[in-house]
N, C-alpha and C positions, 0 to 999 in steps of 0.2 A: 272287331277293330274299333276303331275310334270315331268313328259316327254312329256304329251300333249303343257302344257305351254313353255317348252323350245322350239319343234319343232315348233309352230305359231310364235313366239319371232324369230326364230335364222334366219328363212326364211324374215323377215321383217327387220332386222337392216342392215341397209347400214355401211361399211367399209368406202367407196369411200366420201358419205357425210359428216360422220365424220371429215374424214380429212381434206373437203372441208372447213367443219363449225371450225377447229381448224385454216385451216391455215389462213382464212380471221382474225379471233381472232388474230393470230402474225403481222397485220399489225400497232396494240396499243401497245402505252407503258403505262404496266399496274400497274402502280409502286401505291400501296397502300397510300389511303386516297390522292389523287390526281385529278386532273380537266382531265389526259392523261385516270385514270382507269375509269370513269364516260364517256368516251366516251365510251370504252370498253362493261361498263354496259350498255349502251343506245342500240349501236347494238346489244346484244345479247337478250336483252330485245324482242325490235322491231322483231325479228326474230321467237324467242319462238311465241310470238304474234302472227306471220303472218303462224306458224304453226296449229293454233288455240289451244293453250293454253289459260288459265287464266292467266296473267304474268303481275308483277308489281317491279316497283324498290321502294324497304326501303331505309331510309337514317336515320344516327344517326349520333351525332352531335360528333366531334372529334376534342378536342379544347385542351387535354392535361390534361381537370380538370376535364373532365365528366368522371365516371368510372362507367366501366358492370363489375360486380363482382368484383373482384380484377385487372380487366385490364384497363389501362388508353389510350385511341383511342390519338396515336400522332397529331399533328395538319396539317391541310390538308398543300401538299407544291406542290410548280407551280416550271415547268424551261419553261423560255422564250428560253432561247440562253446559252452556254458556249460553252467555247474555251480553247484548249493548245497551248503553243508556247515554243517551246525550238530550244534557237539558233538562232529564226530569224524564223522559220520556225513552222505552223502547224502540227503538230504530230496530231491533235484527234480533235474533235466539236462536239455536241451533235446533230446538225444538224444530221450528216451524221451515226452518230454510238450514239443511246443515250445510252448505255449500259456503255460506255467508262466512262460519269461521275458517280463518287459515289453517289449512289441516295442519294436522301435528302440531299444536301450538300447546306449546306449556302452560299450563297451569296459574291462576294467579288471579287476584281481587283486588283491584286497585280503580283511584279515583283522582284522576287530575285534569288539569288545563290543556285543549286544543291547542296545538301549534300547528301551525300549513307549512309544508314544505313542498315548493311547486319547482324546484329541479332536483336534478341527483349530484351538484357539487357539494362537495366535500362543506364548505365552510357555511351552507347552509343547516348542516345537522349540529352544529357544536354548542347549540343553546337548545336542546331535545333533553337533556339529562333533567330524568323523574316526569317527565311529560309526555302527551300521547300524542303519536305523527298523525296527522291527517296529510292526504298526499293522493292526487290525482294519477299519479305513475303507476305500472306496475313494480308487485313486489320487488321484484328481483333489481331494480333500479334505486331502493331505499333502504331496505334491509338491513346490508351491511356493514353503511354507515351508522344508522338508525339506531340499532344494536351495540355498537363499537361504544355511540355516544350518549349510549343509556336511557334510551327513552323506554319510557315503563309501557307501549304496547302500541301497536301501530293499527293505521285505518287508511285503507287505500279504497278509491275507488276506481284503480285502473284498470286498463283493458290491453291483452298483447294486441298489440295491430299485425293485422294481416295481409295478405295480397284481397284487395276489393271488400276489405274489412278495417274501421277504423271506430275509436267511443259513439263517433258522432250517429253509425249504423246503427248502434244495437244502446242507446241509453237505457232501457231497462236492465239489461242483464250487470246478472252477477258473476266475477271472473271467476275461476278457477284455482287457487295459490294455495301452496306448499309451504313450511319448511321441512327441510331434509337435514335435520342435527343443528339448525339452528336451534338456540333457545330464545326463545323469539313467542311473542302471544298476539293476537289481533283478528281483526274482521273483516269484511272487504262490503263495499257498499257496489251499488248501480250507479253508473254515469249522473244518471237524474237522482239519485241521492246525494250524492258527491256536488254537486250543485248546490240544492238545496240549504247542506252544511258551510259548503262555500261562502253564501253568503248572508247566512247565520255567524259566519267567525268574524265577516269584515263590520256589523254591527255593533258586536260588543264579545267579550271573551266569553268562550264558552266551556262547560267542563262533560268531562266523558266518564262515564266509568264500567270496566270491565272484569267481566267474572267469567272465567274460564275453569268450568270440573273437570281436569283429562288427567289423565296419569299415564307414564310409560316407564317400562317395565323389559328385563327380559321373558320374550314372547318367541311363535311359532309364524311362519309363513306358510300359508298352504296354496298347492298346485291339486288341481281334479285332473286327475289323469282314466282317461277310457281307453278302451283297445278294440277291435276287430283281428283276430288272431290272422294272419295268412299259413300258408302251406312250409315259408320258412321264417329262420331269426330276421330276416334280414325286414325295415317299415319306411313306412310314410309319415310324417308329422304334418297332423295341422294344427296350428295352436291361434289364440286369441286372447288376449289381453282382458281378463274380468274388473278388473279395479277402475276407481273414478269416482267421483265424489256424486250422491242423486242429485238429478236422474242420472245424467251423462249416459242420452237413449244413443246417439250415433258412435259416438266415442266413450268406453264402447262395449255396451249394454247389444249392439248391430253383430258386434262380429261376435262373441259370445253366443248370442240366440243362432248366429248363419251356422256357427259351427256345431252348435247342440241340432238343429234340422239336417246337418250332413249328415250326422253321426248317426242318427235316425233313419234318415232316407238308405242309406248303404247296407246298413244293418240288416232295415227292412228286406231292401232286394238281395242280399244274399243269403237271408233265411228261407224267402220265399221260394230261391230258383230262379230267380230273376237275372242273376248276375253271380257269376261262380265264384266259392272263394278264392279268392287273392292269393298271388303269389306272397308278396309280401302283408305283412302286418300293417293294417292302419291306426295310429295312436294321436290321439285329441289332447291338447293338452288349452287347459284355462288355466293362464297365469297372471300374478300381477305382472304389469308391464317390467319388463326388462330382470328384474328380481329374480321372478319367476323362475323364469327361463334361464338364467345363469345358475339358479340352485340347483335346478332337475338334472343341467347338462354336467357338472361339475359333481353331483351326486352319482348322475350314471356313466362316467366317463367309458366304462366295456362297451353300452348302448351304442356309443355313436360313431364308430364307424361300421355301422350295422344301419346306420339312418340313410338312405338313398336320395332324399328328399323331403321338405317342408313347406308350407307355405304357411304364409301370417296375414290373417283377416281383421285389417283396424281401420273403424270407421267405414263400415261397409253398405247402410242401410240408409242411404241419407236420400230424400227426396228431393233429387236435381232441382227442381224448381223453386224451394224453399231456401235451400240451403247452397245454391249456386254452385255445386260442387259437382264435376266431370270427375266419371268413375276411372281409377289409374290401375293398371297393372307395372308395380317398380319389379325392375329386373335387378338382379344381383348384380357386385360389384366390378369392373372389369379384373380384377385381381383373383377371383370367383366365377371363369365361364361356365356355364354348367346348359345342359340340355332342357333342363328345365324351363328357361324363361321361352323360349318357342312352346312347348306344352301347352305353357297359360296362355299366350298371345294366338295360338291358334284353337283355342276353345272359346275366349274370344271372340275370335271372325267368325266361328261358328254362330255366335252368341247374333251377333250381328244383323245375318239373314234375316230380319222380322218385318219387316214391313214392305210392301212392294209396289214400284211406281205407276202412273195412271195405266201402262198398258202391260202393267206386270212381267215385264222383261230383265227387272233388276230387281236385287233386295237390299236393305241398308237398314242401318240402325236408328230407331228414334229417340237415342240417348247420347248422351254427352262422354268419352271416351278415349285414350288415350294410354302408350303404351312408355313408359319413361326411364330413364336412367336412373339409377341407384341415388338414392337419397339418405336413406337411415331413420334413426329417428324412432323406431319400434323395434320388437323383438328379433324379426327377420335380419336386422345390422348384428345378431350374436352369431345365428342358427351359420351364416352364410359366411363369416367373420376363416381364412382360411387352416386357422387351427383348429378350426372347431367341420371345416370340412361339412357341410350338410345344405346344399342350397336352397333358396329358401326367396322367392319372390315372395312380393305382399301384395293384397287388393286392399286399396284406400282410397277417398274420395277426399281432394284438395283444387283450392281451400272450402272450408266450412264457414261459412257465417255464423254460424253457434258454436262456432270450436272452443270449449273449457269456458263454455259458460252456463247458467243456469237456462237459459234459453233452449237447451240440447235434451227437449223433452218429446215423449213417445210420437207425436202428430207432427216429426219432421222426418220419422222414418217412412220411409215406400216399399210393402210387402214385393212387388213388381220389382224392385231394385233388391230387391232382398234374397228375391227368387233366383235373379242374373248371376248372382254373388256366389250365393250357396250351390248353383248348377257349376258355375267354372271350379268353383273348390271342390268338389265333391269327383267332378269327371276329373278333375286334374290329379288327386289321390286318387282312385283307383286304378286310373291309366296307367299312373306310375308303379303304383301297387303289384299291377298284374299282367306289366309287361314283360315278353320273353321276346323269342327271334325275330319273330314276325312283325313284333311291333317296334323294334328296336331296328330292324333295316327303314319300315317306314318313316319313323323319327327322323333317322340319319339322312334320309330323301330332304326330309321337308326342312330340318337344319340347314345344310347343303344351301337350297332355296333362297331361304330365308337369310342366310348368312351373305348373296349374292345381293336381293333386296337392299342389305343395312348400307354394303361396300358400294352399291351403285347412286344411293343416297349422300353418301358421304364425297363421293366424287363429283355430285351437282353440286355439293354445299362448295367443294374448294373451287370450281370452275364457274361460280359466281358468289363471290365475297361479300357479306355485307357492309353497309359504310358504318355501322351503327356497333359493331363488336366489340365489348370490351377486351380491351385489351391489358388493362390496369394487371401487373405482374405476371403477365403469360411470357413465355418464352418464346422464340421465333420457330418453327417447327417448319422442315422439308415436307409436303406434302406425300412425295415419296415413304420417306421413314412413316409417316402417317395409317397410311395404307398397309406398311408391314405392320405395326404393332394391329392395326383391325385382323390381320390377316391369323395373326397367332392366337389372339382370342378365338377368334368364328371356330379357328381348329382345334383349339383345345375345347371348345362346347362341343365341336362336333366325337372329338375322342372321347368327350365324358362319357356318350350313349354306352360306352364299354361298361359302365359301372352297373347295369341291368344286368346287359350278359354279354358275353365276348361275342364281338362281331367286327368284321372286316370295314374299317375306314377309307383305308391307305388309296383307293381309285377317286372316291368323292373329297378326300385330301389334296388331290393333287389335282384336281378338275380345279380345289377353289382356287388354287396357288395359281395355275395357270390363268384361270377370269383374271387374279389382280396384278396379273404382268401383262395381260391387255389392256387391264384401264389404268393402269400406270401411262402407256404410251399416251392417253392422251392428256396429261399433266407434265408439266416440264418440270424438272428438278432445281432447286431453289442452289444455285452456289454457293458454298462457302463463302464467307465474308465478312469483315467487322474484326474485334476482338476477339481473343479467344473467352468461352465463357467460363465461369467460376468453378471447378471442381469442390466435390469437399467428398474424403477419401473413408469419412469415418462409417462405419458398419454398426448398423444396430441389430440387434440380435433378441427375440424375446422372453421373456420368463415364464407368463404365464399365457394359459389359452383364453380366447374370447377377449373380447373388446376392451381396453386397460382402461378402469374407475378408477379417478382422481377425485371421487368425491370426500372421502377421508383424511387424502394429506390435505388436501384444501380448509376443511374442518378446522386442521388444526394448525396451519401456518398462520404465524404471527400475522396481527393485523397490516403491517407497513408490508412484509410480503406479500400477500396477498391481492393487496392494493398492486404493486407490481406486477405479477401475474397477471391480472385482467384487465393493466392496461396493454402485457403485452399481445393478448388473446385480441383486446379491442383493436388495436393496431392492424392487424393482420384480418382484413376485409371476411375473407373466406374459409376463419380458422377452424373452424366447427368438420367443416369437410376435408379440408387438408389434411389433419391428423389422424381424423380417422380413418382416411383411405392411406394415410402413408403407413400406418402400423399395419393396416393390411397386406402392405408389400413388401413387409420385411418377412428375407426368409434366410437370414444370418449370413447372405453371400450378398447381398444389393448393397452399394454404398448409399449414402444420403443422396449426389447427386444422380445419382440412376432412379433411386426414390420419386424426386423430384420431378425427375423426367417423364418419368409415368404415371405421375399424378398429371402433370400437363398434358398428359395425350389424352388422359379418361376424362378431364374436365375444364382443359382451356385455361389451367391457370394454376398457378403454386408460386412457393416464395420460399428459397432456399434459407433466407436469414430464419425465418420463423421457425424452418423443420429445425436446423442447428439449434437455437434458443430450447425448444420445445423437447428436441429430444435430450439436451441437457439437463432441461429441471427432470425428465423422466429417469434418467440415469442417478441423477444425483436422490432419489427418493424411490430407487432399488424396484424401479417397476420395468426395466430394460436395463438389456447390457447394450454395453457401446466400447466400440475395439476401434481406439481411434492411432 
């Protein structure tokens, strides 16, 4: 059972090799659909291998016109050699720092005059034509004007700010930037070089020049795919994200090495006799971020509903103390209940028990920890996405004080964190792996439980309100209705446990229904009252599987559109999350405002003008139907 399987697991996973196996991974630069990440894949391959795994590298073709699903693979891009020069003088070469250039950056040898561009309005870029941006901001705040208004290559020394992260933390570091089919070339300095230049341009004019060798081409993306065979077709996925510019040790060089040590440790004990083989099939998969993972599923489409389960390990190695980051287990979407997220939260609590108080009568964790709501953001928002049906928590550690910067080097990972990581992932694929009846009634016990915990939580929340809650475009919600929608999730994770093997719900169904028509009695029902509120009747319906990429109309929309677009994305506070949990809730029968409405239950907040806007431009650029 499931304390048996942890104790064999937690004795076998090495900390120490993980890190060993991440931090050889940081001596690649792993920058996606690349000849630098195909070395990456090559040793991590060979390794798995030389584990004794089954372990093979996919390749799919990524040329800008082949699309998996609605995502189109950029085309593979090479850097030979670049170089800065300001003054006379190297400031930066990819030689020596390849982080410094903005990845994917074209090609090109030019030599002109600094301009400072110290906001992102518009009528500051209009004198950049034939000249090189210097710009404190991050890229993605200059870029597109930058570009629009011709400036021959751009020098940023910005930093995304973060929660308890801002430049003024980390002045050394170098950020992390892209482009993704921009045609765009540049460098990115550190806070305290961006300074320096600063007040080198306010002396006298000064001149830049840059030499960028990269070529792109159509090219190949590779995924390393391993396996652990079970007794049937039916697996477990664990996957992690290889790609990232060097070192990029936590993000994520971390989750890489944990998943090369699961894959290990498992292998091991069920060659040995240690641990029987599996029902199901265990499959590893290192992908580039998001790419990846859309290539293999949209390759294997038979695959997957044969996949029971996954989990996504990014950013998993971080040394709490360095890098101020509490380790998270994100649970799937509410649109996505699955059995799963109790699994990881109770391996977990497991995890937990380590330390014990003066008279050792308790035990409790000496790490930083917490169990969270669906965020997105990594592979797990594809795996769990409800067309694609395969749920899929992720371990992540947020925020990071090194996050996608050059700072995010081997000696801020923690083997001991490493160890935690790798033992939750590893019991949590096999448990899954190798459950039958008996594990599958325990589960259902401790869902049940657990589902009681969430509802009993959520009932102190409504019976003491805070004063402090935004409210900015939340709708007014009956407490009551509240409680049903928790009540039909909790049931539908607990009916998932069916998808191991058929087993009897229907008594611990109705125990839960019955709990939440007790703790309804003590919350009073909110009246009718007011206006009535806006309907909007229209039905979106979708085309294709997994999460809909808008990175290629955006590509190619006129510049003035485009500007439109992102100011309407900006407008809309929360828009990142909104649409992506609203596409998840389309199942060709919801209209937008029932959309809406269940976006406001899973997260306190939606804005029915934006879904209409939103799911406009999607219809009208043939990535969604709408029966309006």
């Amino acid at each position: 059972m499931f304390k048996q399987v942890f104790t064999i697991i937690n004795k076998e996973i090495s900390g120490e090799n993980a890190k060993n196996l991440a931090t050889e991974i940081t001596r690649f630069h792993r920058i996606q659909v690349s000849p630098h990440f195909r070395e990456a894949a090559v040793w991590c391959n060979n390794q798995l291998t030389a584990y004794g795994l089954s372990s093979q590298i996919l390749t799919y073709a990524a040329d800008d016109n082949t699309k998996y699903w609605s995502y189109y693979l950029p085309q593979e891009w090479k850097c030979e050699d670049a170089y800065l020069e300001i003054d006379g003088d190297i400031w930066t070469q990819f030689r020596d720092k390849k982080i410094s250039l903005i990845q994917r950056s074209h090609p090109t040898s030019v030599e002109a005059d600094i301009v400072t561009v110290e906001t992102d309005d518009e009528e500051a870029f209009k004198n950049v034509k034939g000249k090189i941006i210097y710009s404190p901001l991050p890229l993605d705040k200059i870029k597109d004007f930058g570009l629009h208004y011709g400036a021959a290559g751009i020098i940023t020394s910005g930093i995304r700010e973060i929660t308890m992260r801002t430049r003024l933390d980390v002045p050394d570091a170098i950020h992390y930037f892209s482009f993704w089919g921009e045609k765009g070339s540049g460098f990115i300095l550190s806070p305290k070089e961006g300074e320096k230049l600063e007040k080198m341009l306010k002396n006298k004019p000064v001149k830049a020049k840059m030499v960028i060798r990269t070529s792109l081409y159509p090219g190949f993306l590779e995924v390393v795919d391993a396996f652990i065979p079970g007794k049937t077709e039916e697996e477990v996925i664990v996957v992690a994200h290889l790609c990232h510019p060097q070192p990029s040790a936590n993000d994520n060089a971390s989750g890489a090495g944990a998943l090369m040590e699961v894959a290990r440790a498992l292998h091991s004990l069920i060659e040995n006799g240690n641990l029987e083989k599996p029902v199901r099939g265990i499959r590893f998969l290192l992908v580039p971020e998001m790419s990846g993972t859309m290539a293999y599923l949209a390759s294997n489409e038979e695959k997957i509903p044969l996949c029971v389960a996954a989990i996504n390990l990014d950013m998993v190695g971080e040394n709490q103390d360095l890098c101020k980051s509490p380790l998270l287990i994100e649970r799937t979407p509410d649109s996505a209940p699955s059995f799963v997220n109790d699994v990881a939260e109770l391996i977990l609590e497991e995890l937990t028990h380590e330390i014990g108080n003066l008279s050792n009568t308790a035990k409790y964790a000496s790490f930083k920890h917490a169990v969270t709501p669906f965020s997105g953001g990594s592979d797990h928002y594809i795996l769990s996405d409800p067309t694609v049906n395969i749920p899929c928590p992720m371990i992540i550690h947020w925020p990071d004080m090194f996050y996608h910067c050059s700072l995010d080097t081997p000696e801020k990972m923690d083997p001991v964190e490493l160890e935690r990581v790798s033992t939750i992932a590893a019991v949590y694929a096999y448990f899954i792996a190798n459950a039958q009846k008996k594990e599958a009634h325990w589960l259902a016990l401790m869902i049940n439980e657990k589902s009681k915990e969430r509802i009993s939580k959520k009932v102190r929340e409504i019976l003491t309100p805070s004063e402090h809650k935004d409210t900015e475009e939340s709708e007014p919600v009956d407490p009551h209705d509240v409680l049903d929608y928790i009540l039909e999730r909790e049931l539908s994770a607990l009916h998932s446990v069916k998808r191991l093997t058929d087993i009897d719900t229907e008594e611990l169904e109705r125990e839960l229904a019955e709990f939440v028509a007790i703790e309804k009695k003590k919350i009073p029902a909110i009246p009718e009252k007011g206006k009535p509120r806006e309907e909007c009747t229209w039905i979106p319906k979708r085309i294709y599987r997994g999460p809909i990429s808008t990175r290629r109309i955006l590509l190619d929309l006129p510049f003035e559109e485009r500007k439109k677009y992102e100011k309407k994305e900006d407008e809309c506070k929360d828009s990142r999350a909104i649409s992506t949990l609203a596409v998840y809730w389309c199942d060709g029968k919801r209209t937008l405002s029932d959309i809406s409405r269940l976006i406001n239950m899973e997260i306190g907040k939606t804005s029915l003008d934006y879904l209409k806007w939103h799911f406009e431009f999607l219809e009208k650029h043939n990535l969604i139907e709408l029966k309006k």
